[in-house]
N, C-alpha and C positions, 0 to 999 in steps of 0.2 A: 833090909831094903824096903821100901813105901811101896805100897800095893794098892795101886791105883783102883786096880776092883772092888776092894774091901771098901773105899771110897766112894765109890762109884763114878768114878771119873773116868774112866775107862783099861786098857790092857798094860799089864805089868810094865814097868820100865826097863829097860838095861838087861831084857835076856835076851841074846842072839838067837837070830837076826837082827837090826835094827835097820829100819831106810828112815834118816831124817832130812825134811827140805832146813838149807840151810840159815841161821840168822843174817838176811842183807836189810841194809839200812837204805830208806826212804821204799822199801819194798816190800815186807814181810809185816805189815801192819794187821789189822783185828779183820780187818774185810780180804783182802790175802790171805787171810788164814781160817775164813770161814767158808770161802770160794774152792781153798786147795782139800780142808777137811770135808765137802761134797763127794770130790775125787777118791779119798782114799780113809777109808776110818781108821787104819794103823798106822801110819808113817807119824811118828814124832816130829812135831812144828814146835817152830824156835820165833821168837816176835824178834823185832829190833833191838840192838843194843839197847839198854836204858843207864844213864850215867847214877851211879848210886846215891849222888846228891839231889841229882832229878825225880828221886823215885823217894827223897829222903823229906825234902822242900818242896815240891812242884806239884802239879796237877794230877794227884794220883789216879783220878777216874779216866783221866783220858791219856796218861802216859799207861794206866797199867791196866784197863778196864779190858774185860775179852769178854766174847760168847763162852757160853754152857759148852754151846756144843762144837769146841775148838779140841777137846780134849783129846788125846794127853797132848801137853802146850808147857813149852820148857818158858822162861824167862831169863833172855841174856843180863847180866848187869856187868858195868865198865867201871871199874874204876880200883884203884890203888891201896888204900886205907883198911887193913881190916876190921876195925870198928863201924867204921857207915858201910862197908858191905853186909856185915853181921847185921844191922839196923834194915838195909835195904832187901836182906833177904827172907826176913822174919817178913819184912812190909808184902813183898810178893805172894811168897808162903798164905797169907793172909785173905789175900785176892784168890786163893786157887790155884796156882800154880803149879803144874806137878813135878817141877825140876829149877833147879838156881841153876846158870853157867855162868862161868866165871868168863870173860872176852881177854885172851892173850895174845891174839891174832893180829886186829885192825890197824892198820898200815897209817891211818889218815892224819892230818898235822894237827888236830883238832883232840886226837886222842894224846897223842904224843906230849903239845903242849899240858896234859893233866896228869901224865905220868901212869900210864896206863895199857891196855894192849897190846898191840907186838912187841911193844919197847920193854914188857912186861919176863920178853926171855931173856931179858940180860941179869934177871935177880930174880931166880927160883927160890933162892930162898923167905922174899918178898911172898911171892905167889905162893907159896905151901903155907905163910902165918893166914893169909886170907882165905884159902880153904877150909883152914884148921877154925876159922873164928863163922865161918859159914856155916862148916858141920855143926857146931854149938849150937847154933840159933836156929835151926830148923830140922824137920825131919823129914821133908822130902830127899831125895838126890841131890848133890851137890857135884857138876861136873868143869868140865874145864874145855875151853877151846884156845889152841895154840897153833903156830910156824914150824916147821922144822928147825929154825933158826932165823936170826936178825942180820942184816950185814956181813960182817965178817967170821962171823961163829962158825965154828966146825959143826955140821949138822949132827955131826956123832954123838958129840960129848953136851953140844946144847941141848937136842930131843930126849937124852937120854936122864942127863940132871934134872930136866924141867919134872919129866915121867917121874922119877923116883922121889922128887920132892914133894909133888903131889899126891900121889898114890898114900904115900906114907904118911901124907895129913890127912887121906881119909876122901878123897875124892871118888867117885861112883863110875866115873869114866871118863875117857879125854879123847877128844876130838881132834885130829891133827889135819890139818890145812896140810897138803903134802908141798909147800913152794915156801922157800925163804922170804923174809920181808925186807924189801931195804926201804931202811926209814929215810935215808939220804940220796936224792937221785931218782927216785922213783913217786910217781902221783901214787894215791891210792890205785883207778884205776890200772895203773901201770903194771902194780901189783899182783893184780889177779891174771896178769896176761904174763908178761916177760917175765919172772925170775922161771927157772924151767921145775916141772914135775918130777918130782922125785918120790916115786908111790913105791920103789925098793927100801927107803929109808924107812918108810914106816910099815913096811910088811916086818922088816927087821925087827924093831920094836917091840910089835906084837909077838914074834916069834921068842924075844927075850922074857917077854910077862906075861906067858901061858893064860893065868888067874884071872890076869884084869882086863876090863874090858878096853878096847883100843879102838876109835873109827875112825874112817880115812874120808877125805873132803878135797875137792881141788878138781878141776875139770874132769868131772865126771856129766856123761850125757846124755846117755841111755841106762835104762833097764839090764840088759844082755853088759853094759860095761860095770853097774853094780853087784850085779850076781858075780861078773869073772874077779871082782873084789874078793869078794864073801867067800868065792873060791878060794881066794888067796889065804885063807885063815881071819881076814879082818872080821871085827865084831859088829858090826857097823857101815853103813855108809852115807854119806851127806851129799846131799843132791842141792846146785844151786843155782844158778843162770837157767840152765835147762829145764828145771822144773817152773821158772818164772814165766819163760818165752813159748814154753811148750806143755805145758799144763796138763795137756788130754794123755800122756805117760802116765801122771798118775796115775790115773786108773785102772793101770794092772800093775800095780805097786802090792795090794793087799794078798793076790794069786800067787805074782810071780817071787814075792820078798816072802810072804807069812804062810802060804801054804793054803789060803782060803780057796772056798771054790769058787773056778770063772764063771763072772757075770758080763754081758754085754751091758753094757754104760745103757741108759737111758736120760742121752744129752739134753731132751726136750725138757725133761723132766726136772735135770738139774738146770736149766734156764729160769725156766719157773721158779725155783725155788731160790734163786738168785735175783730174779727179779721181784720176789715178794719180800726176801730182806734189804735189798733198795728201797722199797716203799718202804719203808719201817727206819731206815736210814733215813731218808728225806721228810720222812714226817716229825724225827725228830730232830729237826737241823740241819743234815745234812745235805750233800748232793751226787746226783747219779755217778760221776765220774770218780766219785771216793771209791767206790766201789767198782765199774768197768773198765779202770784203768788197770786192773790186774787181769782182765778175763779177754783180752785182745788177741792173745796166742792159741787161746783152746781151740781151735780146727785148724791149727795149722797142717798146712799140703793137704786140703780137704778142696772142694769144688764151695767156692761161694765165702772163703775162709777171708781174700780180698772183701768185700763188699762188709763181712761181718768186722773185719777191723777198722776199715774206715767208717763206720756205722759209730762205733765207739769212739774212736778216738776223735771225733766230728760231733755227732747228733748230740750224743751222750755227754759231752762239754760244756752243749750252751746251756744257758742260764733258765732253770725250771725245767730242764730234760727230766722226765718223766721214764720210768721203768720199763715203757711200752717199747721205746727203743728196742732193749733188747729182745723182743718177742720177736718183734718187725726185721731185725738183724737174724735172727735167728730160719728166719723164713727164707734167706738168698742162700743157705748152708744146706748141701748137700748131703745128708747124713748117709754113709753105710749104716748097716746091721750091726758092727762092731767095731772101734778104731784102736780098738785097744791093745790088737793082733799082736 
């Protein structure tokens, strides 16, 4: 197993406990995941899908480029082929990365058209060559995120084939999305809402593969509903929407998940330090809302939490918005002593 300490990248992979924020697309980008790593320095972060030809031909510095200090930071890759996944995951590997996922999940027509993702639980044995050709080319962790099933599959026998297919080519862990995907009938968003929760299918699972490590994903919301997971035997949990919209959860992520001891958040502190990597954004190119578009939910149910989101999703927009926004926003926010209760 890679030991991210020996590294110096930071705390082992893949030994239970594990709380990771989930990989969502157009959401989990470099500044997402240097805002959520503030919050919590153990929780495993996943970036966006990257399509293996995009990661293979494309803009490597800015499809793959991350902070130092994002660590540990898995790299999703999409796609079908296991020779450009092998290619794309050396390429990651490369950049730093301390994990390859493989994406078996994504519902969207965009993937489907390429032959890839959720459409991906129709042909385990597809998915297990491209494991098999991942583990070759790298020595990080090589993991897998997957459906309970597509369409019309028996959740049984699909969750179960995929599992054993993979495991047995050598995969580090698999992440099960607990909700079927229908590729036909359903938008992606549709996906993540209507097919129903089935978190007994994949306690089952795990219950069958003692050994391996198994984590469950799918509307999950709180802290107290990861832990009654964890209770569950799962190895793992993936946090996704709620960690988006709700942010300040993190940061009892590392106490209430790892066992570290409680510290009261010092929000002032992390604003700062948020607003001086905006300026470092903006100086080189960029703009304030690359960055505050992801920091709009941190005081949520707080006094002043209004004024702080319309501050961002307004000031912080227009053109040459400067870092001071967030100071100035930061000043209508009613802080407790600790919100991390």
């Amino acid at each position: 197993m890679h030991d991210t300490l020996a590294s110096g990248r930071g705390p082992r992979l893949y030994e239970p406990p594990v709380l990771a924020i989930a990989p969502m697309m157009d959401w989990t980008d470099r500044h997402c995941r240097f805002f959520h790593r503030r919050l919590t320095r153990r929780a495993l972060l996943y970036t966006e899908m990257v399509v293996a030809d995009a990661a293979i031909h494309g803009d490597r510095g800015r499809l793959l480029g991350f902070d130092a200090g994002e660590h540990p930071v898995a790299l999703q890759l999409g796609g079908s082929d296991p020779a450009r996944l092998a290619e794309a995951a050396r390429i990651g590997e490369g950049f730093g990365y301390d994990e390859i996922n493989l994406n078996v999940g994504c519902p969207s027509d965009r993937v489907q058209s390429g032959t890839f993702g959720a459409c991906l639980m129709k042909t385990p044995g597809l998915v297990a060559d491209c494991v098999a050709a991942m583990k070759a080319a790298v020595a990080v962790p090589v993991t897998v995120k997957c459906r309970i099933g597509v369409d019309e599959q028996d959740p049984e026998e699909a969750l179960d084939t995929l599992a054993d297919a993979v495991f047995a080519a050598g995969s580090d862990a698999l992440w099960v999305h607990a909700r079927k995907a229908w590729l036909q009938g359903l938008s992606p968003k549709e996906n993540r809402d209507i097919p129903p929760l089935d978190y007994d299918r994949v306690y089952r699972l795990k219950r069958r593969l003692p050994q391996r490590f198994v984590g469950i994903n799918g509307g999950v919301r709180t802290l107290d509903e990861a832990a009654a997971h964890l209770a569950r035997g799962m190895d793992g949990v993936m946090l996704g929407r709620a960690a988006y919209h709700e942010p300040g959860l993190l940061a009892g992520v590392d106490a209430r998940v790892y066992g570290e001891a409680r510290r009261a958040p010092d929000w002032a502190a992390l604003v700062e330090e948020m607003a001086a990597y905006a300026g470092r954004h903006i100086a080189a190119g960029g703009r304030l809302a690359h960055v505050t578009r992801h920091m709009t939910g941190l005081f949520h149910g707080l006094a002043g939490a209004r004024r702080w989101r319309q501050a961002l999703s307004t000031e912080a927009t227009r053109p040459g918005a400067e870092p001071q926004v967030l100071r100035a926003a930061l000043a209508d926010v009613r802080l407790p002593e600790d919100v991390a209760a």
